[in-house]
Backbone as CSV, one residue per row, in Angstrom:
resi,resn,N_x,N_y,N_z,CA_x,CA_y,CA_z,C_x,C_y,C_z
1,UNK,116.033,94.776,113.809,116.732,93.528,113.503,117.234,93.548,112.058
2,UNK,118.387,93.301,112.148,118.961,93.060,110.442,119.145,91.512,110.185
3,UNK,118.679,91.890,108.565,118.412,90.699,107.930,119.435,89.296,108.437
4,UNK,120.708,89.423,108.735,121.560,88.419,109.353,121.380,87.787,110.367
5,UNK,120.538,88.547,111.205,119.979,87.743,112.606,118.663,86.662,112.144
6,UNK,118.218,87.052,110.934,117.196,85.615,110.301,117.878,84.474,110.109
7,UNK,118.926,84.493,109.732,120.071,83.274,108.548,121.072,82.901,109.923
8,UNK,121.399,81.392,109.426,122.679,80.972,109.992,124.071,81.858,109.708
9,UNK,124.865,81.710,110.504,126.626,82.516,110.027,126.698,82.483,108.515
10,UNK,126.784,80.763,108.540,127.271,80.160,107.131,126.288,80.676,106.071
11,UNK,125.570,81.467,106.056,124.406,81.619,105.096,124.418,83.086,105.160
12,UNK,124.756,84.046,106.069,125.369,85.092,105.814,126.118,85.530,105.101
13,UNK,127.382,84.761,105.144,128.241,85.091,104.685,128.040,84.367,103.587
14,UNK,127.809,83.705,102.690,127.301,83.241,101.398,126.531,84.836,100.782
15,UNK,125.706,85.380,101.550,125.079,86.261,101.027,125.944,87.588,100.917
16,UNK,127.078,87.825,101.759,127.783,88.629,101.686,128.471,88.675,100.272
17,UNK,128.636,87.453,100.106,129.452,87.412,98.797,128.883,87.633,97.979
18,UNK,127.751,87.000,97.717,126.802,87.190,96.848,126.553,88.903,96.717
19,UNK,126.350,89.623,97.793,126.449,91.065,97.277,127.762,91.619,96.882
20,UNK,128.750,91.142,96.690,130.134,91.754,96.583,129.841,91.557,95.409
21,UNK,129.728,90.371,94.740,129.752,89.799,93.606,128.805,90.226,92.455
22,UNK,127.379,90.624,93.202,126.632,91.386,92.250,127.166,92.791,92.137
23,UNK,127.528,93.670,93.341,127.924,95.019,92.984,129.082,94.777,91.834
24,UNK,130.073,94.081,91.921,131.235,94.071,91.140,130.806,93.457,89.853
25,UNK,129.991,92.783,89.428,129.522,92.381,88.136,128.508,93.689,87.088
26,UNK,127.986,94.385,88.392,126.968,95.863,87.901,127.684,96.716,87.023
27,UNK,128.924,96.355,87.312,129.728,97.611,86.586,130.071,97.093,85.079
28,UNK,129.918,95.830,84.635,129.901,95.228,83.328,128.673,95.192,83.046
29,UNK,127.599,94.616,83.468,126.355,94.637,82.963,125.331,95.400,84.016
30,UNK,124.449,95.762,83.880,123.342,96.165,84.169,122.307,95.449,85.011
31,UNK,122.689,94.435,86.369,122.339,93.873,87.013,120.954,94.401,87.799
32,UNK,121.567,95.238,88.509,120.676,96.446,89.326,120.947,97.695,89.251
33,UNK,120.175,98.676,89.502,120.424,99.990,89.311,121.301,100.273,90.752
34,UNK,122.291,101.278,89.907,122.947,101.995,90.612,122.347,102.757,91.506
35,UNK,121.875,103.485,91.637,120.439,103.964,92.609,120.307,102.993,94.031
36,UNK,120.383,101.681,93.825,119.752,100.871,94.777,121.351,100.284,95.454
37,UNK,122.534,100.382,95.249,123.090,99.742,95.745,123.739,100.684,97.239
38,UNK,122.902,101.841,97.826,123.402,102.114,98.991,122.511,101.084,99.899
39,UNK,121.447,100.936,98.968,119.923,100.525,99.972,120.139,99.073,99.869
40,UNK,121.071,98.421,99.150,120.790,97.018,98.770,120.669,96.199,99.649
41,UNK,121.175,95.695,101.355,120.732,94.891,101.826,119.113,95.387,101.863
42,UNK,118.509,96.361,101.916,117.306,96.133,102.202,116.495,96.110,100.719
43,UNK,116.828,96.792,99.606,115.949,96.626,98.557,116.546,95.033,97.856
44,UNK,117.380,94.225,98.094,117.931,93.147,97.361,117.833,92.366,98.277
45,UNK,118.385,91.750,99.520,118.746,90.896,100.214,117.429,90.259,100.692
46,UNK,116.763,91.478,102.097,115.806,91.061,102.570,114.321,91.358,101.727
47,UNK,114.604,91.577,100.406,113.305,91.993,99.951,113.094,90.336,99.512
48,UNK,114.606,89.799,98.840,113.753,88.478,98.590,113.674,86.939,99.837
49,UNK,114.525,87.370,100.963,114.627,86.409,102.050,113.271,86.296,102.714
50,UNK,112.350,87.745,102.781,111.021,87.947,103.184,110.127,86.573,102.872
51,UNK,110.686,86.221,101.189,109.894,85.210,100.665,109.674,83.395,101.523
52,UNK,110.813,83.723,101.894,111.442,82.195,102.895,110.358,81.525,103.358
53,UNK,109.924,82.024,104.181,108.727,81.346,105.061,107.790,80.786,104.088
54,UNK,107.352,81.326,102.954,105.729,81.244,102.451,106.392,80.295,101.322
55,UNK,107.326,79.474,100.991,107.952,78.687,99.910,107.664,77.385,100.462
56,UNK,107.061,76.460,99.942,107.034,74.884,100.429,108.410,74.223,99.849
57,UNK,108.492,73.132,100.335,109.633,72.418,100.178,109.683,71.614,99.159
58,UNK,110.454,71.228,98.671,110.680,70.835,96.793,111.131,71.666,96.155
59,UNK,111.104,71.302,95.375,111.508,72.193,93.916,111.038,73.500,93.519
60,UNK,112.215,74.458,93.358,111.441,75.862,93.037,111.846,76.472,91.732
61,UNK,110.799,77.077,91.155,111.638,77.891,90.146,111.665,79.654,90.406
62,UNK,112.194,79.654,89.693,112.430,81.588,89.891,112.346,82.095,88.456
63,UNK,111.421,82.644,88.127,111.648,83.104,87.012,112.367,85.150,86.430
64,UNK,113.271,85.045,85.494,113.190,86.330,85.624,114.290,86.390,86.229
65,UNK,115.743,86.073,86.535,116.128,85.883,87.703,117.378,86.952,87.895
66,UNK,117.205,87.918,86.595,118.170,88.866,86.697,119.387,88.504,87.380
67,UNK,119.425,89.665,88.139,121.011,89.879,88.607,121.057,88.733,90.198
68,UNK,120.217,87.889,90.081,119.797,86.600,91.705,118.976,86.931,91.975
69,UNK,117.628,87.394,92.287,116.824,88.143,93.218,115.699,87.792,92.442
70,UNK,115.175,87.130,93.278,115.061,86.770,94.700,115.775,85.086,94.639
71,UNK,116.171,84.803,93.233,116.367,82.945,93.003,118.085,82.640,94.170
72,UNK,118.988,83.360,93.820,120.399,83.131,94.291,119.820,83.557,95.725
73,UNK,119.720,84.364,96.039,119.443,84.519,97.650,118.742,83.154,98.125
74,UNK,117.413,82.388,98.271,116.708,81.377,98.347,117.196,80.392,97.842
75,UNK,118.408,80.360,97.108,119.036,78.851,97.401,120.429,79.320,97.616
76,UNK,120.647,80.288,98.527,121.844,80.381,99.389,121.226,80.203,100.632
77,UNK,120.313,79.888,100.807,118.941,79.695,102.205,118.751,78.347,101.924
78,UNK,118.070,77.635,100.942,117.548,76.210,100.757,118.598,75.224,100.229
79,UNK,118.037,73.913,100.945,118.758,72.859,99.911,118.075,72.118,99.063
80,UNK,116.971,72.540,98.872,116.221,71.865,97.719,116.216,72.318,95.882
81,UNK,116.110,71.243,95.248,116.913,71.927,93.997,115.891,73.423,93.517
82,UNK,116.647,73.960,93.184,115.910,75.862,92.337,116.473,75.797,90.751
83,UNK,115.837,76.100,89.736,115.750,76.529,88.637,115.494,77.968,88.352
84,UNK,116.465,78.583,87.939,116.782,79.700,87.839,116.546,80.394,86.207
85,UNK,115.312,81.119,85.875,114.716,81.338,84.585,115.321,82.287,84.083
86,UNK,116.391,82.831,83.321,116.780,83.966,82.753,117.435,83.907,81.005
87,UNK,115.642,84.742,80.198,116.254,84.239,78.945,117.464,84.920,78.518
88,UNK,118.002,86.225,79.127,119.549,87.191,78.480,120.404,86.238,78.878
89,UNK,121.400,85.823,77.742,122.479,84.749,77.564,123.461,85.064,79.063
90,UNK,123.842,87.202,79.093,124.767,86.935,79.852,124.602,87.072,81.395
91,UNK,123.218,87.428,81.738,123.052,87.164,82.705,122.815,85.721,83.275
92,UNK,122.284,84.709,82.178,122.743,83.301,82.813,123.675,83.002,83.290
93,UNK,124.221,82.968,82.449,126.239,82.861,82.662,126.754,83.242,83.830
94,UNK,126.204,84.705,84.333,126.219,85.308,85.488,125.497,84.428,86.355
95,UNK,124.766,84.093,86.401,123.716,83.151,87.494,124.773,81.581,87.976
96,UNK,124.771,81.305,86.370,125.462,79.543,86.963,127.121,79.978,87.312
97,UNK,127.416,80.562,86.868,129.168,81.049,87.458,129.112,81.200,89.205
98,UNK,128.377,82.196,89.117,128.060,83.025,90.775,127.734,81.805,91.648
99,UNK,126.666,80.958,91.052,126.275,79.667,92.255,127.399,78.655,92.644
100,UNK,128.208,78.420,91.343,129.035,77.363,91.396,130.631,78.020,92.013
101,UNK,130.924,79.307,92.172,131.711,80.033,92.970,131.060,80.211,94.379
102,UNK,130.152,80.140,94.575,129.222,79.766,96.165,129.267,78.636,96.719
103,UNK,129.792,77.907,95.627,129.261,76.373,96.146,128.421,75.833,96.344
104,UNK,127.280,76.501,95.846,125.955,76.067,95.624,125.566,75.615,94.425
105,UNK,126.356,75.594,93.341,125.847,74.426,92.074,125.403,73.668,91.828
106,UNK,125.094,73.130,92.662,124.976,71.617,92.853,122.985,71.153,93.035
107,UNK,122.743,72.486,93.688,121.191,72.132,93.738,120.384,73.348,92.725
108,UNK,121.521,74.640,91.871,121.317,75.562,91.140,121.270,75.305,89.724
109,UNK,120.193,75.377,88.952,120.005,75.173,87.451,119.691,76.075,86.881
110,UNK,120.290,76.204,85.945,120.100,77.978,85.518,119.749,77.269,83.872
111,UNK,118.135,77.680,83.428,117.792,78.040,82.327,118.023,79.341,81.172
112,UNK,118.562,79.445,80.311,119.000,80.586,79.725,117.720,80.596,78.607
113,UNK,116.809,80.504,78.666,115.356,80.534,78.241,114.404,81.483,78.690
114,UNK,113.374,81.431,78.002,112.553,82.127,78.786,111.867,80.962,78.710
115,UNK,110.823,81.811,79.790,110.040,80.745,80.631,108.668,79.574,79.899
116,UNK,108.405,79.768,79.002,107.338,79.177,78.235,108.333,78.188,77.802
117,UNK,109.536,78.265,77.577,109.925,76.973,76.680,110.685,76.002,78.039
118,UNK,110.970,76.228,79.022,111.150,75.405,80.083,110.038,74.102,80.415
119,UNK,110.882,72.966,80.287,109.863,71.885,80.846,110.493,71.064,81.820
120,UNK,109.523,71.411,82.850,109.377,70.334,83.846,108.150,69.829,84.978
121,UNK,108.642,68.829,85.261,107.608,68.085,86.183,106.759,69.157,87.036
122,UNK,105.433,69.514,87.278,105.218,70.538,88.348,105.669,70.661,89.551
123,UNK,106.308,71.949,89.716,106.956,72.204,90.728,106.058,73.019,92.407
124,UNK,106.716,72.675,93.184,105.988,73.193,94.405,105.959,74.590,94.775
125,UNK,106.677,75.114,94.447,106.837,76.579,94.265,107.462,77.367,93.281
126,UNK,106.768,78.575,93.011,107.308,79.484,91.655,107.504,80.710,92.189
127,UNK,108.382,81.652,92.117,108.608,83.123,92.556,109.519,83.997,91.110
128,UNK,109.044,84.863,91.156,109.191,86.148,89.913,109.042,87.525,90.723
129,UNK,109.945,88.036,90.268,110.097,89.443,90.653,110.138,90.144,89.584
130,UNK,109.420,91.176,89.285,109.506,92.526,88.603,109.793,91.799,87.124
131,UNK,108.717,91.401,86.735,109.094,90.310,85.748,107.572,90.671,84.794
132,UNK,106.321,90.360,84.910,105.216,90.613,84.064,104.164,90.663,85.458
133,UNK,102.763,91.173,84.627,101.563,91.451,85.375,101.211,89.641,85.868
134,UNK,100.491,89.746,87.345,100.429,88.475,87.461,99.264,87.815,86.192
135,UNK,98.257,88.410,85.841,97.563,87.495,84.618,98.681,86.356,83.800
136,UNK,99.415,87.789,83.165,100.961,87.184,82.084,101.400,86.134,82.980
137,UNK,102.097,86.164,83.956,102.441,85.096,85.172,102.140,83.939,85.096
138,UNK,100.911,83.710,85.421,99.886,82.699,85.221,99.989,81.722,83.922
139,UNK,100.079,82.537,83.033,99.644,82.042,81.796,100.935,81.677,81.291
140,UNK,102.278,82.293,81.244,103.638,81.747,80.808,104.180,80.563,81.388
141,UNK,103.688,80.395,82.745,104.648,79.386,83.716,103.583,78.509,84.314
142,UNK,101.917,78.333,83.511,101.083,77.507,84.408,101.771,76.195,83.911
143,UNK,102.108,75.877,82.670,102.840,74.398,82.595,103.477,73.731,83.645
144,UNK,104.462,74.613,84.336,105.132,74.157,85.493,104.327,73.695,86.720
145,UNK,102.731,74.284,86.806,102.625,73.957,87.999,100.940,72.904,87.728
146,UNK,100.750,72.702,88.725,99.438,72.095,89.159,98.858,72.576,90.262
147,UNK,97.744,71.735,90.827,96.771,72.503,91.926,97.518,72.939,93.469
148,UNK,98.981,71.929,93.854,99.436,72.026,94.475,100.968,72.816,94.724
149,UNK,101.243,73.634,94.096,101.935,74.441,93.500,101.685,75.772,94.246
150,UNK,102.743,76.006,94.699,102.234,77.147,95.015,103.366,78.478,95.011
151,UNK,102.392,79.594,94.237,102.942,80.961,93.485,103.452,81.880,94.571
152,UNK,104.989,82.246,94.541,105.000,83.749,95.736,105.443,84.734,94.885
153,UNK,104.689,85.568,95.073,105.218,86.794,94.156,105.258,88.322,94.249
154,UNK,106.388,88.610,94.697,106.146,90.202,95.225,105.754,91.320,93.888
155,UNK,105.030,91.839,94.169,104.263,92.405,92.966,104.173,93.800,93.494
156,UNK,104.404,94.472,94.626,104.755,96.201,95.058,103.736,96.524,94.942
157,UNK,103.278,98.116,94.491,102.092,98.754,95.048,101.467,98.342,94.471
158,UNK,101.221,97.651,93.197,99.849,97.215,92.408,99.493,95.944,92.432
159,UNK,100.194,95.236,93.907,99.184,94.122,93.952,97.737,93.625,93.604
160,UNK,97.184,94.479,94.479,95.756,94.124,94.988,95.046,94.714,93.721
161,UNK,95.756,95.828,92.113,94.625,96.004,91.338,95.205,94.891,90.044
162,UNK,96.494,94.234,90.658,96.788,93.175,89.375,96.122,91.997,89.796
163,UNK,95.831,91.557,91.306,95.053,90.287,91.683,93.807,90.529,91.167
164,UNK,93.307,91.766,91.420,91.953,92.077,90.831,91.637,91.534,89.171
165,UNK,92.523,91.988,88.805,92.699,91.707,87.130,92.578,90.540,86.647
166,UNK,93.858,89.487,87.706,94.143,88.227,87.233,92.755,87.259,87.601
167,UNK,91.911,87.980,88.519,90.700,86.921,89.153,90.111,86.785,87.735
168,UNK,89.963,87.688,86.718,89.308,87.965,85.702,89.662,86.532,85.008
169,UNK,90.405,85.811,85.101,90.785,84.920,83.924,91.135,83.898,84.682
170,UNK,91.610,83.883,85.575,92.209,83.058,86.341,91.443,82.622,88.083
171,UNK,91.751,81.336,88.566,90.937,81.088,89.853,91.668,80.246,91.031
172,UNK,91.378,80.366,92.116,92.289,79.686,92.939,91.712,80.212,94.550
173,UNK,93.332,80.286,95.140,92.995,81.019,96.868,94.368,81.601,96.620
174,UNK,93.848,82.862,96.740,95.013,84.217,96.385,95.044,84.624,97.884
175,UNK,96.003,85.200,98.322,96.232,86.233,99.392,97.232,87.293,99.370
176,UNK,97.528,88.138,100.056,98.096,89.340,99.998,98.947,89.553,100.953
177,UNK,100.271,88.917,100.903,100.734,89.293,102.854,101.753,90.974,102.607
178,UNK,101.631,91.453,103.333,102.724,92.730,103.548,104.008,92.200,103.400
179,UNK,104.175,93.671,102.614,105.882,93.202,102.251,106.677,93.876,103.510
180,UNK,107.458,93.473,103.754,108.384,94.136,105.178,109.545,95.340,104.669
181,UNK,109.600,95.537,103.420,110.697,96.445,102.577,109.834,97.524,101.922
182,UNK,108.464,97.199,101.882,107.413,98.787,101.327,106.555,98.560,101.723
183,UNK,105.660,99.595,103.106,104.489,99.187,103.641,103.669,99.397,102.513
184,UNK,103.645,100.066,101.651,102.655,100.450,100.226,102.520,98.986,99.469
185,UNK,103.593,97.681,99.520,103.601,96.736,98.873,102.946,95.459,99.271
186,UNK,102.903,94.522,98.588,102.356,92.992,98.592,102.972,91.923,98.271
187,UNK,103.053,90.926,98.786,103.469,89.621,97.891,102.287,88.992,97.756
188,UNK,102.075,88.424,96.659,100.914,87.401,96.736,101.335,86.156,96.598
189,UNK,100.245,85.652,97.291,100.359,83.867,97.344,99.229,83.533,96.641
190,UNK,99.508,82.325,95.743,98.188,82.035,95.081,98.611,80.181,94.823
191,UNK,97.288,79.528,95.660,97.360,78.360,95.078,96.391,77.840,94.646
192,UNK,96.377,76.565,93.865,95.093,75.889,92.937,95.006,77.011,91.917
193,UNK,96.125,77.646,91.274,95.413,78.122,90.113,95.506,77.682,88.717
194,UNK,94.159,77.722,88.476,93.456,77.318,87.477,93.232,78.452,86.164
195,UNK,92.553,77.924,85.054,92.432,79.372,84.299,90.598,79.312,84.375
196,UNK,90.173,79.987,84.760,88.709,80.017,84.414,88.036,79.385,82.967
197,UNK,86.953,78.660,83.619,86.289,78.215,81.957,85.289,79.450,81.304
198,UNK,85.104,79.084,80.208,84.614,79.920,79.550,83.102,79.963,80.083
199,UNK,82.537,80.901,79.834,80.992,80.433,80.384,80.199,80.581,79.086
């Protein structure tokens, strides 16, 4: 099954563009590696649509949000508002241009920050890709969230020894689901997290 048989027409083809638009922007900046764009519906598209299911409804942020991925894909999918974290000036620019040529502007907020200086109300879901170790994670973007908040985060082969790590400091209900784009990989879900007290 390819990734298009998940999505409506109209949401296909949003994503179509969306890959035209990132390949053709790669060649000015440094979006994604060249390397990945034979593989890109599967290392770009469905690596971050995978996320869909495990996202609650409300408000999401994305931190990290490079060249869209996983944030522009998931609100070419959702209509709930997304905040889009990317502190490089011109990849913002790239972010809010691309949404508002989608026609998706409207529920797309693109921070040209990094993520510690972003404020808002806690949000229901947070997702980061290839961005920091989940401990770092935790600790840059817990402002945003509360007990009901909940973290998706594809983290590849070193899930299960960075969850290991982050239990060290941090507490909650973590899980591990398979990624469908690297059987070697993980996304983790983590909610109620807290930072451990000192003992």
């Amino acid at each position: 099954m390819t990734w298009e048989a998940s999505v409506p027409r109209e949401t296909a083809e949003l994503l179509h563009r969306l890959k035209e638009t990132v390949i053709a922007e790669s060649q000015r900046q440094n979006l994604i590696s060249a390397a990945t764009i034979p593989q890109f519906d599967e290392r770009h598209l469905l690596d971050s649509l995978q996320l869909l299911p495990h996202l609650q409804d409300g408000v999401l942020v994305d931190i990290g949000s490079g060249g869209g991925f996983p944030g522009l894909v998931l609100a070419c999918c959702r209509t709930d508002p997304i905040h889009l974290v990317e502190p490089r000036a011109k990849r913002a620019a790239f972010l809010d241009s691309t949404a508002q040529a989608l026609g998706i502007g409207q529920r797309v907020t693109v921070h040209a920050s990094k993520i510690e200086r972003v404020q808002l109300p806690p949000v229901r879901s947070i997702t980061a890709r290839a961005v920091a170790s989940l401990d770092a994670l935790f600790g840059m973007a817990a402002h945003l969230a509360d007990e009901s908040t909940r973290w998706v985060l594809p983290k590849g082969r070193s899930a299960a020894s960075e969850l290991e790590a982050a239990r060290q400091t941090w507490q909650g209900t973590f899980r591990l689901i398979p990624s469908i784009t690297d059987s070697e990989a993980a996304i983790v879900i983590a909610e109620g997290v807290r930072r451990r007290r000192a003992r």
